[in-house]
N, C-alpha and C positions, 0 to 999 in steps of 0.2 A: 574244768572252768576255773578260773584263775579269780581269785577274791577281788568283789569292787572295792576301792577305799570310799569312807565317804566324804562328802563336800561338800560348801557351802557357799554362800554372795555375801557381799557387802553391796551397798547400792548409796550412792549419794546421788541424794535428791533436790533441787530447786526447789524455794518457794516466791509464788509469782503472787502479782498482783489480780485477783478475779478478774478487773477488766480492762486493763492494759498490759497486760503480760512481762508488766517490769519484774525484776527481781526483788525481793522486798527482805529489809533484815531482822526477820522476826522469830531464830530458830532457839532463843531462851524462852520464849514463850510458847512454842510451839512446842519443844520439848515438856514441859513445864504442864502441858496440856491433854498430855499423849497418857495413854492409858495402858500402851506398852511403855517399850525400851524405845526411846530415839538420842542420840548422840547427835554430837555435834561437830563443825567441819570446821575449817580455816575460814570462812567465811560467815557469817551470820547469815547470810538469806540460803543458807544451807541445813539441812540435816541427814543422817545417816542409818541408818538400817541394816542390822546385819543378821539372818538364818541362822540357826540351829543347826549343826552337821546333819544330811541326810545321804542313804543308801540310794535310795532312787527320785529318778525326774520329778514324777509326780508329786512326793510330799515336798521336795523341792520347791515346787513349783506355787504349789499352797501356801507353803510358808511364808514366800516372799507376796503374795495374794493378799495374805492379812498384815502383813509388815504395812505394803502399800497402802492396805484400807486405814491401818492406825494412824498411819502419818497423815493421810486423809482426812479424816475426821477431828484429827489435834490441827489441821490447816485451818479447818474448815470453823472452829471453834475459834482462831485467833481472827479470822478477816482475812484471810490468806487460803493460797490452792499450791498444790505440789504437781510438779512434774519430772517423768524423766528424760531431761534435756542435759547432755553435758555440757554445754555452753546457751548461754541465755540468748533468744532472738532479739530480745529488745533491751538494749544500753542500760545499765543499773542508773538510779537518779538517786548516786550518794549525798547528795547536797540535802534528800529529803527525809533523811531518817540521819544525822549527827552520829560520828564513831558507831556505824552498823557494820562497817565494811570489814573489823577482826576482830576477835572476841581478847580478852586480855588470856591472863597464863602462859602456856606454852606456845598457841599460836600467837600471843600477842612478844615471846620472847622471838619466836622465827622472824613477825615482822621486823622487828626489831633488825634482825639481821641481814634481814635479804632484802628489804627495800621493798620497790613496788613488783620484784617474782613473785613474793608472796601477796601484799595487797591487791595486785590485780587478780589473782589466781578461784576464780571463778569459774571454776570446772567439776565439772561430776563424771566419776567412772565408776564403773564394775570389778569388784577384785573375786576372785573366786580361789577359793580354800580347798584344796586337796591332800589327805589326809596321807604321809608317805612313813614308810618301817622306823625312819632314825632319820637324823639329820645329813648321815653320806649320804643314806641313798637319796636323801632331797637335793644333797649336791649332783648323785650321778643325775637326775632327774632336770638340772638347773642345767646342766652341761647338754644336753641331749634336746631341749624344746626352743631352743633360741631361733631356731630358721624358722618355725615354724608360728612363731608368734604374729607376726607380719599380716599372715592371712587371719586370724583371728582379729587384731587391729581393725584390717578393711570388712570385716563380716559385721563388725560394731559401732562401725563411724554413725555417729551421730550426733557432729557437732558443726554444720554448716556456716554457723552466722558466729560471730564474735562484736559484741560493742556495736550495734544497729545498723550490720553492715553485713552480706553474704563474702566470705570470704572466697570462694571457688575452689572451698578444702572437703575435703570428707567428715576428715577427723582435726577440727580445727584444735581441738584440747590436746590433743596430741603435741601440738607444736607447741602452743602454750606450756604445758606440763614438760616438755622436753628444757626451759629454762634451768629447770634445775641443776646445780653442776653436779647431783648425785643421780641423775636419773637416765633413764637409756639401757638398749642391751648388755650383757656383760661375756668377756672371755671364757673358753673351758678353764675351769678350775682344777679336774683334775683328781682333787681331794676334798675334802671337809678341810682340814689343815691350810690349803691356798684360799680357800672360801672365808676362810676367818683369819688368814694373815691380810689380806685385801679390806675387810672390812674395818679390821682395825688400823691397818696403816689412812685410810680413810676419818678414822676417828683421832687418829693423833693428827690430823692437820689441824687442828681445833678450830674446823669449820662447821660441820654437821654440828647439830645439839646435841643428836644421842644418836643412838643406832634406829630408830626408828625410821629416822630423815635417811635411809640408805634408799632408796626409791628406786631401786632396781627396776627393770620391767618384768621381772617374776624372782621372787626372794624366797628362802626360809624363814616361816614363822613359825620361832623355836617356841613358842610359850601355847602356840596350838599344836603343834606337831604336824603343819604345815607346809607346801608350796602353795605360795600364793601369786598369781599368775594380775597383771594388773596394767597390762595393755587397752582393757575397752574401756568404751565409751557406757556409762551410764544408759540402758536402753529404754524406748518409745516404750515397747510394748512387756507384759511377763515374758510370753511366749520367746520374744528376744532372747531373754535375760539365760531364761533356760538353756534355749540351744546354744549360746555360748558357753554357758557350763558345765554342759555335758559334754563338747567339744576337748573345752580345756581338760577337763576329767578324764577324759579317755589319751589324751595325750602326755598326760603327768604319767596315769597307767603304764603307757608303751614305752614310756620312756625309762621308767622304771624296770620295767620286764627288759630291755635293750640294757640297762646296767649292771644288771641280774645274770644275763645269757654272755656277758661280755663282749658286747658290742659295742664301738670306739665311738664317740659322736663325731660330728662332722664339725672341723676346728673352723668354723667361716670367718675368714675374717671380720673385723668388729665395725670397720669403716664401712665394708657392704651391709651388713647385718644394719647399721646404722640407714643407708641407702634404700635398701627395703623397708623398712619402718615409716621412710619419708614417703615414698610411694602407695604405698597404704593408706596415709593419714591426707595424701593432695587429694587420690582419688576412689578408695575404698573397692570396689567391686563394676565399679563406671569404664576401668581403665585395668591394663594389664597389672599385672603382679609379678614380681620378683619369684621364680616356683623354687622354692627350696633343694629340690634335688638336682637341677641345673645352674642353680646361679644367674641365671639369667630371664628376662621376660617374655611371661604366657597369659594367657585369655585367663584373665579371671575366675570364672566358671571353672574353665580345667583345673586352674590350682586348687580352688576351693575341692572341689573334688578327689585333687589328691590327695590331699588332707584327710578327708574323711576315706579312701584306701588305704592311706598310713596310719590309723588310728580305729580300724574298720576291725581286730580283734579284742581291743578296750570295748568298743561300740557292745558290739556284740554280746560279749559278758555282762557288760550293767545293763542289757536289755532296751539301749538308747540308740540302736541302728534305725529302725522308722522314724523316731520324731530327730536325728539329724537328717537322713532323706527329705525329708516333709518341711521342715526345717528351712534347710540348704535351698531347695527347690522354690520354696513360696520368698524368701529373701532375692533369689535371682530372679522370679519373675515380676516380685513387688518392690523391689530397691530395700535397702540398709534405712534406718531412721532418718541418716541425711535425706534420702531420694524422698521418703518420705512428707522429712520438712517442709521441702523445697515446693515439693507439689501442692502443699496448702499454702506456702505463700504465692503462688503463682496463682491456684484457683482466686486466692482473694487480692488481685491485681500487685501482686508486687508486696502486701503488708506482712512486714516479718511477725506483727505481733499473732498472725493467723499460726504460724507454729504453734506457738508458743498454747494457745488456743485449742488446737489439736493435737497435740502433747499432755493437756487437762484431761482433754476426753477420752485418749487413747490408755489413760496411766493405770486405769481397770476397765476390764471390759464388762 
């Protein structure tokens, strides 16, 4: 049996209004409140949450359980409710809370820089933390998970609506967050050595602020000893959260065991690899998928499923082959967050603020 690494979430969270489900910018105080650890995000009506390394699903799964309840109960203490929404159903009403929309320091240097990519950027996603030997093999690991990122994307779309309006996207933060001019797939690297001449030639355009803003869609986090993998969406439910991370988990794994056995990864072009991302993020799991080992498109379901056969000896080892089965299964028969949404604003004729609403109640069970 081959050693699990272990791994963690970050999770950025909305904070809504109890009864109109606006966005509200109250996460100095809400922080300020919180009886854990809560961070804070480019936004104020935001905060952040992030796990403890764990070995398996379960404590995993816990962990992020109380994270959610603290943030909960520090919401719940300002006049405010948290949800995991990566993009708000109901239009922020900046006008009503004066300078909420960026906090000053360093995100108040990015606005500074990037204009309204950053003041509009009201989004929340899921990053997950996997634990890899050194930083090559996190590059052979970076080199090796790129095609298959796409489907993990569409397995986490959960961001339908943008600014009081259903977009007819899966993964609307996706598009959003793709403004960035550091963010998106990346080329095989190759080495460690091309992986840090790229990022600093990046850094000498003296446009990023620091290497932080490298926003890769799965990067080295040197100072954890990390890949961190940062395609999803912010999830509806734990359950979500988890089986995304167990997914990515076993794919860092194989990728890693494939750079280990000496296996070449598959050089996809970046223009596709870009292609498939956009696919993902229109229609999540609604609509065919880009399948990584043809390049071309397949039934959704099948891909998702190949994914878990390519990643089906990771699975195995950290003992998370039933609950991606179980998983996988209850997502296909129940929709992604998006499908989700969509169905409480429909049951409640058309009102987006009913996400947002169902989003409250779904955010612990």
């Amino acid at each position: 049996m081959t050693a699990v690494p272990p791994f963690g979430a970050e999770e950025e969270l909305l904070l809504v209004d109890p009864a109109t489900g606006a966005p509200r910018g109250r996460a100095g105080r809400v922080r300020d409140a919180a009886s854990g650890e809560l961070d804070g995000e480019m936004r104020t009506e935001q905060v952040e949450t992030a796990t403890a390394p764990h070995h398996d699903a379960a404590s995993l799964a816990d962990d992020l359980r109380r994270r959610r309840r603290e943030a909960r109960e520090a919401a719940h203490r300002e006049g405010v409710d948290v949800a995991g929404l990566a993009t708000s159903p109901v239009a922020p009403d900046e006008t009503s809370e004066p300078n909420a929309a960026v906090p000053d320091g360093r995100y108040g240097a990015i606005a500074d820089r990037f204009g309204a990519i950053a003041t509009a950027q009201l989004t929340s996603g899921q990053h997950v933390h996997v634990e890899v030997g050194s930083p090559e093999e996190g590059v052979g690991v970076l080199d090796r998970i790129g095609p298959w990122l796409p489907v993990l994307r569409a397995l986490a779309s959960n961001s339908p609506c943008w600014r009081g309006r259903d977009t007819t996207y899966a993964s609307y933060r996706s598009i959003v967050w793709s403004r960035w001019p550091s963010a998106g797939p990346t080329r095989v690297f190759g080495s460690l050595a091309a992986y840090d001449e790229a990022v600093a030639a990046m850094l000498a355009t003296d446009t990023l602020l620091d290497e932080a803003m490298v926003y890769f869609d799965a990067r080295l986090s040197r100072e954890l000893g990390t890949v961190e993998v940062r395609v999803c969406d912010v999830a509806l439910e734990v359950d979500d959260a988890v089986l995304v991370a167990v997914l990515a988990r076993a794919l860092v794994s194989t990728a890693a065991r494939e750079a280990r056995d000496g296996i070449a990864p598959r050089d996809e072009p970046i223009e596709a690899l870009r292609l498939a991302h956009w696919r993902a993020a229109r229609w999540g799991l609604t609509e065919e998928l880009v399948d990584p080992r043809s390049g071309k498109p397949a039934a959704a379901g099948d891909v998702l499923r190949a994914l878990q056969e390519h990643v089906s000896g990771a699975l195995a080892d950290a003992g998370d082959a039933e609950l991606a089965d179980e998983g996988c299964a209850r997502v296909l028969a129940h929709g992604t967050g998006s499908v989700r949404q969509r169905a409480a604003i429909e049951a409640a004729g058309g009102d987006l603020a009913a996400a947002a609403r169902a989003a409250v109640d779904r955010f612990l069970p």
